[in-house]
N, C-alpha and C positions, 0 to 999 in steps of 0.2 A: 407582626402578624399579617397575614396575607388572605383573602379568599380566594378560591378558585375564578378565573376568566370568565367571563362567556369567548366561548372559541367558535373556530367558523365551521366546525365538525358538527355540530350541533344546532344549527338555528339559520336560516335564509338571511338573517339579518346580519352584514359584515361588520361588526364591531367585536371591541373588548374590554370588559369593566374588569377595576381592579379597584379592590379596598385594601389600605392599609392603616397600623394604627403605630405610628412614629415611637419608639423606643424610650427608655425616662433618657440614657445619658447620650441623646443624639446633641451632636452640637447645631446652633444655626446654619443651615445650610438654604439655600435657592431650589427653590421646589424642581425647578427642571434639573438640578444633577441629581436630585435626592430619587428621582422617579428615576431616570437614568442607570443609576447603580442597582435599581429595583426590579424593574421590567427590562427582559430580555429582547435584545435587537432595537429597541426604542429608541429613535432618534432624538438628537436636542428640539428639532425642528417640527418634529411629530408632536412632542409634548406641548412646546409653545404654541400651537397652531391648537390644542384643543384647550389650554386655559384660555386661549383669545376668543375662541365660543362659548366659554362659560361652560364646558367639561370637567373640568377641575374642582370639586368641593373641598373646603377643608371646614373641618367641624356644623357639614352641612350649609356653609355661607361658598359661593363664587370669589375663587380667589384674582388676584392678576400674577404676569409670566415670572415678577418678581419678588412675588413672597417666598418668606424664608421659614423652614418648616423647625416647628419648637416640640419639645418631648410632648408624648401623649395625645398629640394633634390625631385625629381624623382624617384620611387623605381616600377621596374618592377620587377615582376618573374613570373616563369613557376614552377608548381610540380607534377612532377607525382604522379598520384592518390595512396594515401594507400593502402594496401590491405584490402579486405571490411571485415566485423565482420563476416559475415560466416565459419564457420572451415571447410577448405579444407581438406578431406581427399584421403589419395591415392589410387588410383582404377586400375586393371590390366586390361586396356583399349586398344587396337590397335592402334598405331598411326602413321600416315607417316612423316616419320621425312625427310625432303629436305636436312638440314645442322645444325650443334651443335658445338660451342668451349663453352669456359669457360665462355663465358658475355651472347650468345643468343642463343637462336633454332629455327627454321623456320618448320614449319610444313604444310603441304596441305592436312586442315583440310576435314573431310565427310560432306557428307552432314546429317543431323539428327542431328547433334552434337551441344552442346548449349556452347558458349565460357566458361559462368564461373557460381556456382552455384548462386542460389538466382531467387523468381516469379516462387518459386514450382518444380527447376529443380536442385535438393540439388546432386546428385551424378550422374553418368553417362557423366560429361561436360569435355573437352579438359584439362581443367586443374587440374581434378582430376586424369585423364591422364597423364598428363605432371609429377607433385606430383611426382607419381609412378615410374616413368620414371625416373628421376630425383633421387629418393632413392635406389635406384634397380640397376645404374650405375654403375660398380666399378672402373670406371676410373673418375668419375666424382667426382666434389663438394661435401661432405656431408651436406655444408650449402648451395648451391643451392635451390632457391626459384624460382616457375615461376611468374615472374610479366609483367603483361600483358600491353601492350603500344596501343593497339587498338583491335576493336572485328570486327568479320562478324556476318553477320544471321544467328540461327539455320539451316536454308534453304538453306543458301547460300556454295556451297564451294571454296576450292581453299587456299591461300598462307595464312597464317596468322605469327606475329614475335612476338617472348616473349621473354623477357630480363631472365637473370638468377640471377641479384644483382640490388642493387636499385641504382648504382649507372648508370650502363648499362640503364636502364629502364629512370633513370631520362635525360642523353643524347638522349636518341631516343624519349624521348615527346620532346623537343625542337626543331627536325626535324619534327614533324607534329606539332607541333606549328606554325614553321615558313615556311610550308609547300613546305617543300623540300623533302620529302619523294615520289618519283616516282612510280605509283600505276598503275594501269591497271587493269579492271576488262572485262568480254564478257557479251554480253547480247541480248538475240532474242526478240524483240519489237514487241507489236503489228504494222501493217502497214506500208505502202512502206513511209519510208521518204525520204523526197524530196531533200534535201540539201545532199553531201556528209561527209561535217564536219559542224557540228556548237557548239556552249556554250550554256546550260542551267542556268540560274541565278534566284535563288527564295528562298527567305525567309523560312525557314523549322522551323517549330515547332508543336507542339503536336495539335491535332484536339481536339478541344473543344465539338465538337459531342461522340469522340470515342477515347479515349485515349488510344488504342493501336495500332493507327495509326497515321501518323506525315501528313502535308497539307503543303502550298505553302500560305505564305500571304504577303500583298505587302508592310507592313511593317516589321523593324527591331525590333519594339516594341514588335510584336506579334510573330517570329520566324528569325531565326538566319541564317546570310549570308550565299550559298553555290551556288557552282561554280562547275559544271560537263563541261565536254569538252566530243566533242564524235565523231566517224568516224565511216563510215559505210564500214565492211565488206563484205557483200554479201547481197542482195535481192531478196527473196523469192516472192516477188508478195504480200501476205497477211502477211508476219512478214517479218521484218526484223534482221540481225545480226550484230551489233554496237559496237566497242570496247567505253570504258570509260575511261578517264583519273580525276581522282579527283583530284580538287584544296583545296577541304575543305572535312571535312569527321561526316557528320549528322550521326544521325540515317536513317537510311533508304532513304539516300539522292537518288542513282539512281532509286531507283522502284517510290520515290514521285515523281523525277522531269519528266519521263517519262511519268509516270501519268497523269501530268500535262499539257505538251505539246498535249496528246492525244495517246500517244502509253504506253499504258502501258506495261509491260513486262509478256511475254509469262507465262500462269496457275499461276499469281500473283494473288494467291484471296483475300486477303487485301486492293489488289489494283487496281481491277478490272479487271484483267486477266488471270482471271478462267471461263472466257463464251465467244463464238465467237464475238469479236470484229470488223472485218473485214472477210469479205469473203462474200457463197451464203449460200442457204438455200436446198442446191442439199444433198441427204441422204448420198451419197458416200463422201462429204466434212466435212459434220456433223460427219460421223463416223473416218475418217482422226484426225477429230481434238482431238475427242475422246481418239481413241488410245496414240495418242500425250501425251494428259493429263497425260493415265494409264500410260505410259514407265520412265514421267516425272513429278509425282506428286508433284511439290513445282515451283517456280518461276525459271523462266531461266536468272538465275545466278550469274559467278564466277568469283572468285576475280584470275585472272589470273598470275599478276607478281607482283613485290615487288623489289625495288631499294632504298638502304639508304647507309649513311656512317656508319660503320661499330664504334661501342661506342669507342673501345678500338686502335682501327689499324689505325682508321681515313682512313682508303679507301672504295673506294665507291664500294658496292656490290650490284647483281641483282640476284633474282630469279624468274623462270616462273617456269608454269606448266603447262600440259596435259589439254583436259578437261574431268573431268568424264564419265563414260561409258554413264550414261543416256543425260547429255546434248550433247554427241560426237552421238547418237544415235538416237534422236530428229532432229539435227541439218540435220543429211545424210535424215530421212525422207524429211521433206523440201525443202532439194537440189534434189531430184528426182522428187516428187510431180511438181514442181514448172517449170521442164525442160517437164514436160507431160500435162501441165494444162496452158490458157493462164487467168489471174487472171484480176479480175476487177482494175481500177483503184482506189486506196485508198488513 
């Protein structure tokens, strides 16, 4: 018996879990050919590399590379995604690098920048960046690879973390696996929400209308669990500014569940906030919003900080960031506007 994966179609998070439940007349067999014969394209070496992180459960205990699997057993894993068949070439790219040793880099990516190539966007992406970066080093790795453990938005910026070895890579999906990875992202909402903290919880998957946008449905059959947490930092009257904490990490999990709830987020045109959603129909607020748009043409926002244990050192690290010029310059419009204007209720 088998469950379905998490695939990378579905979720920013590049991993893939697989249950199974071992046969009555399997003979003893070594867990890595047993998975081997099970999962497609699996390397010997992919496998070893995630029982040596402790991805491998059998009967819910952490097995080692040479256990040998008995009938009826429980066989969990976790793998970090492959690298895709695209060939990644090196590009002499800009990049802000936050922190770099030998297993990861942290970077607080631009905004325009597409995580990885592939869907028409074959050069110019962070990790032909990184490539670069990486060969170019002379203190660094010659074998260094960037292998990626989760994505942001083209749109979106802020913190993003790439492994340098797949062994690094395959430890940090088992922390967003088991959703221990401490995330933070900011975000300017349409409308005054009313609550100061609440949880978003809705089903996320692909819209059956328009498949380049993700919807909210009330089953599991149709889209895939996901858990935003959210606090409000300042209100603006007609938008609001909301920290996000994720529990789960969709595709386009906070611009959907916002969406959802009714506040979409700030010139999201995907998602419905790229036209006034809240406010008047006064010429001086129409052109306000306008401007807004020009300073900040893409959706308002970034993935702020980033907290994991650390693949190699096993200590737990944190980083934040700034916020970019144009959302730190959106943001003070609002804060003034909003101290000179008294706003409808929304």
């Amino acid at each position: 018996m088998i469950e379905q994966p998490d695939t990378i179609d579905e979720s920013n998070e590049l991993y893939e879990h697989f249950r199974f439940v071992v046969d009555n007349g399997q003979a003893l067999l070594r867990i890595d050919k047993y998975l081997m014969a099970k999962i497609e394209n699996a390397s010997r070496n992919r496998i070893q590399n995630s029982a040596r992180a402790g991805n491998i459960l059998v009967n819910d205990k952490v097995i080692k590379p040479n256990y040998r699997v008995k009938p009826r057993d429980v066989i969990s894993i976790v793998l970090a995604y492959p690298p895709r068949d695209t060939e990644i070439y090196p590009e002499n790219i800009p990049i802000r690098i936050v922190f770099e040793d030998d297993d990861i880099l942290v970077v607080n990516k631009a905004v325009g920048m597409v995580v990885h190539p592939g869907h028409g966007n074959f050069t110019g992406t962070l990790q032909n960046a990184v490539l670069y970066h990486l060969q170019n080093n002379p203190a660094g790795d010659p074998e260094a690879k960037p292998y990626l453990v989760h994505r942001i938005d083209k749109d979106t910026s802020g913190i993003l973390l790439i492994a340098k070895n797949e062994l690094a890579q395959t430890r940090l999906a088992k922390q967003f696996f088991d959703h221990t990875i401490d995330r933070t992202y900011v975000a300017l909402v349409w409308g005054n929400i009313k609550q100061d903290k609440g949880t978003i919880t809705g089903n996320i998957g692909r819209d059956i209308r328009n498949r380049m946008v993700q919807t909210v449905y009330e089953t599991e059959e149709k889209g895939r669990h996901a858990v935003t947490h959210f606090t409000v930092l300042e209100r603006f009257g007609y938008v609001t500014l909301v920290e996000c904490r994720l529990e789960t990490g969709r595709t386009h999990q906070i611009r959907v569940h916002f969406k959802h709830i009714g506040h979409p987020l700030f010139n999201d045109e995907n998602y419905g906030g790229s036209k006034i959603v809240k406010g008047t129909t006064f010429t001086k607020y129409l052109q306000f919003i306008e401007n807004c748009f020009k300073l900040m043409p893409r959706q308002a926002l970034h993935a702020k900080s980033l907290g994991f244990v650390h693949p190699s050192t096993r200590q737990y690290i944190h980083f934040d960031s700034d916020y970019p010029e144009d959302f730190a310059s959106v943001i003070e419009k609002w804060r003034k506007y909003s101290i000179h204007k008294s706003p409808e209720k929304s």
